[in-house]
MDAnalysis code that builds the backbone (N, CA, C; Angstrom):
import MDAnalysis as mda
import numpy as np

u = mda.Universe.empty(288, n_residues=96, atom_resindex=np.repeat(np.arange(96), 3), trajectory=True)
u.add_TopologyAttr("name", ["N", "CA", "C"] * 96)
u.add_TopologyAttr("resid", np.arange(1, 97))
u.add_TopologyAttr("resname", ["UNK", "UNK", "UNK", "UNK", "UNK", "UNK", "UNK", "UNK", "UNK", "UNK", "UNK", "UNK", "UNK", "UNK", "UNK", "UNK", "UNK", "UNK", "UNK", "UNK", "UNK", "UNK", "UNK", "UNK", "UNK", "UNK", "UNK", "UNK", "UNK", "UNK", "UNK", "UNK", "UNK", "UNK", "UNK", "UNK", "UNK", "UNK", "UNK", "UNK", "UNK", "UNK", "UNK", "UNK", "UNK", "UNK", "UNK", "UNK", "UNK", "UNK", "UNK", "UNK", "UNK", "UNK", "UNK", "UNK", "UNK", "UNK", "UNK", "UNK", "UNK", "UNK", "UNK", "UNK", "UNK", "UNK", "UNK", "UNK", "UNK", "UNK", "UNK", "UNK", "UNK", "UNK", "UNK", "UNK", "UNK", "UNK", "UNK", "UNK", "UNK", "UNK", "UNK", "UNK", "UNK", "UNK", "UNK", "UNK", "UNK", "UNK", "UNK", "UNK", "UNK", "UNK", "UNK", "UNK"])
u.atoms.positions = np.array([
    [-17.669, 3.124, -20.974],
    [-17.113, 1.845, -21.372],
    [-17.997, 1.270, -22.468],
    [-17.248, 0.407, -23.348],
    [-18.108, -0.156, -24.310],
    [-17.675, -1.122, -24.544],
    [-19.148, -1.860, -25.179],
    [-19.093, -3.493, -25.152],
    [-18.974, -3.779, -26.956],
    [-18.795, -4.846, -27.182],
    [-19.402, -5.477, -28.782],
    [-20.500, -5.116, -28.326],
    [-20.578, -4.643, -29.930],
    [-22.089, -4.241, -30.950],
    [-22.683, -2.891, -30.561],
    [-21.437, -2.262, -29.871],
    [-22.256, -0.898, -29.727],
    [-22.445, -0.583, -28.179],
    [-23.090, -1.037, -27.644],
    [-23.698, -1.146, -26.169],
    [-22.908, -0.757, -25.447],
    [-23.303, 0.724, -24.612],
    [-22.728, 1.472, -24.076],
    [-23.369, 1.362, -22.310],
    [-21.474, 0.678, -21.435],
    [-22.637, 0.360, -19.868],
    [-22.608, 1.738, -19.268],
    [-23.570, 1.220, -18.635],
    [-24.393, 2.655, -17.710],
    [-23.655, 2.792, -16.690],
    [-23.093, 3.756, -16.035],
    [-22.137, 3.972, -14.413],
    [-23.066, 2.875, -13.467],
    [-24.322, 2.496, -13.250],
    [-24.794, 2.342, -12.248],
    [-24.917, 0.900, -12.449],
    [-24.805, 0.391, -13.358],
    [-24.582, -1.533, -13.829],
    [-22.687, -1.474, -13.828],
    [-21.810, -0.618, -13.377],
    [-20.549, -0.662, -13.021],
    [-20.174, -0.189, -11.431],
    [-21.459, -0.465, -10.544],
    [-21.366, 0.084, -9.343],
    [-20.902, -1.272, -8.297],
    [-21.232, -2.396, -9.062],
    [-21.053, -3.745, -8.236],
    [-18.991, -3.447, -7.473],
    [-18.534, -2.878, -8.720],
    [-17.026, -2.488, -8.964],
    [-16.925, -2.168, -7.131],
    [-17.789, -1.373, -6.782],
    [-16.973, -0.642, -5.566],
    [-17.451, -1.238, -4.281],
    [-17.969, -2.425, -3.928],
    [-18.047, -3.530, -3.155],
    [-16.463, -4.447, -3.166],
    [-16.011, -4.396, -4.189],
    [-15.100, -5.152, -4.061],
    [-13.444, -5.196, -3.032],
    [-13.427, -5.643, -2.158],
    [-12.460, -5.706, -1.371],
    [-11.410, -5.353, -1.416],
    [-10.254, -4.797, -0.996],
    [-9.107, -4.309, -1.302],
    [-8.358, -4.462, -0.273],
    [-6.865, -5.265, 0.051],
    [-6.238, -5.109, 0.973],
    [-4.833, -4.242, 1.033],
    [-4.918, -2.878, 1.835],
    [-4.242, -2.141, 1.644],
    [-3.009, -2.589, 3.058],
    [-1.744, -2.453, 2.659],
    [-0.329, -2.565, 3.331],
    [0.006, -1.065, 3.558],
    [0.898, -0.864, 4.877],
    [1.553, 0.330, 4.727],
    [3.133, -0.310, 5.511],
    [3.945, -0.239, 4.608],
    [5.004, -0.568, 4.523],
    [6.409, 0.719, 5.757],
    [6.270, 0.207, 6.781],
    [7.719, 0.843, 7.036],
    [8.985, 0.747, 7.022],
    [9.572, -0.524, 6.723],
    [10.682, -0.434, 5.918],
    [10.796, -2.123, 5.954],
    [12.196, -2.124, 6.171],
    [12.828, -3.354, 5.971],
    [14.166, -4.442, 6.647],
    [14.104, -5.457, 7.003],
    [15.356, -5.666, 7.332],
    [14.924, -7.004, 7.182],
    [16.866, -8.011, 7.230],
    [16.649, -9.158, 6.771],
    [17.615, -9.771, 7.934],
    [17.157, -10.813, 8.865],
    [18.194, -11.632, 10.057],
    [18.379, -12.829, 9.450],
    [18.701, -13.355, 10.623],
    [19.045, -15.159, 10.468],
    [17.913, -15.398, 11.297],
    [17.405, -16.674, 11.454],
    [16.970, -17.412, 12.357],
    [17.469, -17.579, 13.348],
    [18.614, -17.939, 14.166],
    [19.646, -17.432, 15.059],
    [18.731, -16.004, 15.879],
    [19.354, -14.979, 15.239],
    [18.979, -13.872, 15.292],
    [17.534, -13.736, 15.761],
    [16.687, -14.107, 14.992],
    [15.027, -14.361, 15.083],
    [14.631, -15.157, 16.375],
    [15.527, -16.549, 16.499],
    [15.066, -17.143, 18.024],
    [15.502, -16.431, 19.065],
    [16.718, -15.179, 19.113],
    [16.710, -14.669, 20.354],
    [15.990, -13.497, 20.020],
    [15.251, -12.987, 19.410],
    [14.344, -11.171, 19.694],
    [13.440, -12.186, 21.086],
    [13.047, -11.034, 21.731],
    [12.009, -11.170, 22.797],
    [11.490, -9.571, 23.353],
    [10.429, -10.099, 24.205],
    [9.813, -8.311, 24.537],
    [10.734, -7.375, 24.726],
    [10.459, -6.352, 23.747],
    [11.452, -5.201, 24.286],
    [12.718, -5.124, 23.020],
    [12.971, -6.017, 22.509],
    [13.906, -6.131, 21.206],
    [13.263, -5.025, 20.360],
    [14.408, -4.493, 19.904],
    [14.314, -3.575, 18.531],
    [14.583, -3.745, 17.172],
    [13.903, -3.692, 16.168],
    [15.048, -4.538, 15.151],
    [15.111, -2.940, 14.093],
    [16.190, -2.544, 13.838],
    [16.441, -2.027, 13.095],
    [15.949, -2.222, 11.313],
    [15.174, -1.002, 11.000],
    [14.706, -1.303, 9.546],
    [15.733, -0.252, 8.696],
    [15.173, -0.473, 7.512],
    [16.446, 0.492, 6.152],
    [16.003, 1.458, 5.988],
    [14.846, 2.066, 6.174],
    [14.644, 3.324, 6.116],
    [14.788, 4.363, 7.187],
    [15.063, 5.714, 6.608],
    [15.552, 7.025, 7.479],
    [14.102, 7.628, 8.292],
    [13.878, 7.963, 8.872],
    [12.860, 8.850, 9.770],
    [12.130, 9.962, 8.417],
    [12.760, 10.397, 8.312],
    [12.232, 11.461, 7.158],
    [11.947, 10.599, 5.652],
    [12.203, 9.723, 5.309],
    [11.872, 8.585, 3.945],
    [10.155, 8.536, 3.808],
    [9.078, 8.492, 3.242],
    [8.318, 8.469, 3.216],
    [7.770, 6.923, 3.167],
    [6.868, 6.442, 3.822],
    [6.372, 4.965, 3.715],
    [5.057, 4.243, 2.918],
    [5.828, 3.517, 2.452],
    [5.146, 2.984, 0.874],
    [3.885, 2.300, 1.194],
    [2.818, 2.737, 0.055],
    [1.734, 2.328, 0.587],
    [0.820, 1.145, -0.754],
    [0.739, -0.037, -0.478],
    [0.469, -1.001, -1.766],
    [-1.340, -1.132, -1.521],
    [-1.800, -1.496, -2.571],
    [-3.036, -1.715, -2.530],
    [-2.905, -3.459, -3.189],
    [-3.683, -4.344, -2.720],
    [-3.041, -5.853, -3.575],
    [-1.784, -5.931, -3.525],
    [-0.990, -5.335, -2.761],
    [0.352, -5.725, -3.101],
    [1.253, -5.229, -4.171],
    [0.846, -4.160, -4.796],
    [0.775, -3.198, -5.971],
    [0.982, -2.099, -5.183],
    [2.461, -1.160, -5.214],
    [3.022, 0.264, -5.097],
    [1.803, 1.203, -5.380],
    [0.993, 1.661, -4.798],
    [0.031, 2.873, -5.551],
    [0.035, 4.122, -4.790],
    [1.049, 4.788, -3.677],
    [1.594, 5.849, -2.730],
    [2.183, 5.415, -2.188],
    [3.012, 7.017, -1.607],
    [3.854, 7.185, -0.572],
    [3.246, 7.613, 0.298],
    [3.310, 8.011, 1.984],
    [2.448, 9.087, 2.679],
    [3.944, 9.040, 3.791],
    [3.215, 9.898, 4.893],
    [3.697, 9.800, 6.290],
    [2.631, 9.821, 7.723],
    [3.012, 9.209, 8.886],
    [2.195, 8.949, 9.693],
    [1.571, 9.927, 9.921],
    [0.391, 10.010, 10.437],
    [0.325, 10.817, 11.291],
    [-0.955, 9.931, 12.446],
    [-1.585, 11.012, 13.279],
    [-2.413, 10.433, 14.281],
    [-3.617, 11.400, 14.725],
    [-4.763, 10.661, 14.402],
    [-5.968, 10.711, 14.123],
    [-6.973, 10.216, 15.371],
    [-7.283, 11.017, 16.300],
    [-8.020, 10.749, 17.013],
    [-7.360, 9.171, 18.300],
    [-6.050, 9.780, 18.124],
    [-5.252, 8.785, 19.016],
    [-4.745, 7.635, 18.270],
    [-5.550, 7.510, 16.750],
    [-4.746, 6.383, 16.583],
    [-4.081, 6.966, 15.222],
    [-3.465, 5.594, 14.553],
    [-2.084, 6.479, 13.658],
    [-3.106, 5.960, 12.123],
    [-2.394, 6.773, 11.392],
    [-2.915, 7.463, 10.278],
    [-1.967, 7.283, 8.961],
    [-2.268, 7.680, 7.819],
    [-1.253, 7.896, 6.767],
    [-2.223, 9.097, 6.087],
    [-1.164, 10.278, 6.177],
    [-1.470, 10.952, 4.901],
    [-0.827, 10.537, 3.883],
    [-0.968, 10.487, 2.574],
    [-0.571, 10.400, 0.978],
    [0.213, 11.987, 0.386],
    [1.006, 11.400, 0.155],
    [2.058, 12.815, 0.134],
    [2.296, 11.880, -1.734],
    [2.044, 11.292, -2.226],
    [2.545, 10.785, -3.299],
    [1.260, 9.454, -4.065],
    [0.941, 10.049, -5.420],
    [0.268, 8.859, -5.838],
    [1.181, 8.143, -7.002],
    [1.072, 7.113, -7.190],
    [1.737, 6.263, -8.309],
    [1.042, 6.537, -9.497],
    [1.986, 7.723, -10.515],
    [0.650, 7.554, -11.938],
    [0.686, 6.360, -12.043],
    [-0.913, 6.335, -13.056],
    [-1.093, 5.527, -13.798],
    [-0.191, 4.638, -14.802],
    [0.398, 5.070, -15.564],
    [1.405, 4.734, -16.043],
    [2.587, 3.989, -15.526],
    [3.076, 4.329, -14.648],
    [3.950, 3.832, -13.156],
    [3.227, 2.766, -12.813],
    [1.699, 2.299, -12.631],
    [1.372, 1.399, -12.102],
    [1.266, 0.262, -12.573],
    [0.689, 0.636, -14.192],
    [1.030, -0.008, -15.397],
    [2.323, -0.935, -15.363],
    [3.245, -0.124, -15.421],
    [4.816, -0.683, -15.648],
    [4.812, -1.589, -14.384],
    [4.080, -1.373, -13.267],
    [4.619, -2.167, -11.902],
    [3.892, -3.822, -12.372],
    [3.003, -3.583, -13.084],
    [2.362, -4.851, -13.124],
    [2.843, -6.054, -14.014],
    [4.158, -5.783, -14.579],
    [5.177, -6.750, -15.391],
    [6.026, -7.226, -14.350],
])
């Protein structure tokens, strides 16, 4: 990376970079009720989402598309492998 006047930063004065927080989503699908609808779910209700079993589930970083994966389970608990990254370019375009 380079600054005005030349000055070229060092990887290790760009290390603060990877402290920085990130809140990652993993998205399994979607659906939209009424309120109606919403005051009667209770334990045990199912709500039907838009995606198929086999669809892969979207994975945002900030709220920003950056993979796809599918579950899996890791020492009992559940997991995402990444079956899909968002080029660069793609991510670009997401940010308009």
């Amino acid at each position: 990376m380079s600054f005005p006047g030349g000055q070229e930063a060092a990887p290790q004065q760009m290390d603060f970079l990877l402290d920085i927080p990130l809140e990652i989503t993993v998205e399994l699908g979607k659906t939209r009720i009424t309120i109606g609808e919403l005051l009667k779910l209770n334990q045990g209700s199912v709500l039907e989402l838009d995606k198929l079993t086999n669809q892969p589930l979207e994975i945002f970083v900030n709220k920003k598309l950056m993979a796809e994966g599918e579950v899996v389970i890791v020492n009992e608990k559940f997991g995402i492998r990444l079956t899909n990254i968002v080029s660069p370019g793609d991510r670009v375009k997401g940010l308009s």
